[in-house]
VEXTOR-123648 format. One record per residue (C-alpha): residue in one letter; z, y, x. Coordinates in steps of 0.05 Angstrom, whole numbers, plus 5000, padded with zeros to 4 digits. Example, Ala and Ser with C-alpha at 12.3 -4.5 7.8 and 13.67 -1.06 7.14 Angstrom:
<atoms>
A515649105246;S514349795273;
</atoms>
This chain:
<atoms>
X474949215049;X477449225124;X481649905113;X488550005082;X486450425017;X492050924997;X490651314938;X496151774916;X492152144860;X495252064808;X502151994776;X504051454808;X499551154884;X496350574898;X493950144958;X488949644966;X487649155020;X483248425018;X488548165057;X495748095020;X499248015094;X496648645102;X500248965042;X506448615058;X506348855134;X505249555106;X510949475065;X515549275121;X512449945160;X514950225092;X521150005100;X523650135166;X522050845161;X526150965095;X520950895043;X523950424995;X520250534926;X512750044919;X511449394882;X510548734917;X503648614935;X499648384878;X492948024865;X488048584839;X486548454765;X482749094752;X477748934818;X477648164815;X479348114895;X483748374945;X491548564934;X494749154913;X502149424913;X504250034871;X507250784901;X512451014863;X514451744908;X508751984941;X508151885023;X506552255075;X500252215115;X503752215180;X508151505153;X499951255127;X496651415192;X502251075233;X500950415206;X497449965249;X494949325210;
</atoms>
């Protein structure tokens, strides 16, 4: 898994990454444009691999496509 993986399907989004510095530089990206309400990065339990961080208010896709990892 190279890509950032945003899925905002259901009640409450979710994004994968392999990389946790990845997560955590998306969550600073987060946070300097206002967006204040995820979960730390995380191991993923539910794949076995990678990290994941939880979405609680849905984002845009401009704020997802602006991220550069």
């Amino acid at each position: 898994m190279s890509a950032l993986e945003v899925d905002q399907s259901g009640e409450i989004g979710h994004v994968h990454h392999s990389k946790r510095q990845v997560l955590l530089d998306f969550m600073n990206h987060l946070k300097s444009n206002g967006y204040l309400k995820f979960s730390y990065p995380m191991p993923n339990q539910e794949r076995g691999e990678g990290w994941m961080m939880f979405l609680y208010e849905p984002l845009s896709d401009e704020l997802i496509k602006n991220f550069e990892a």
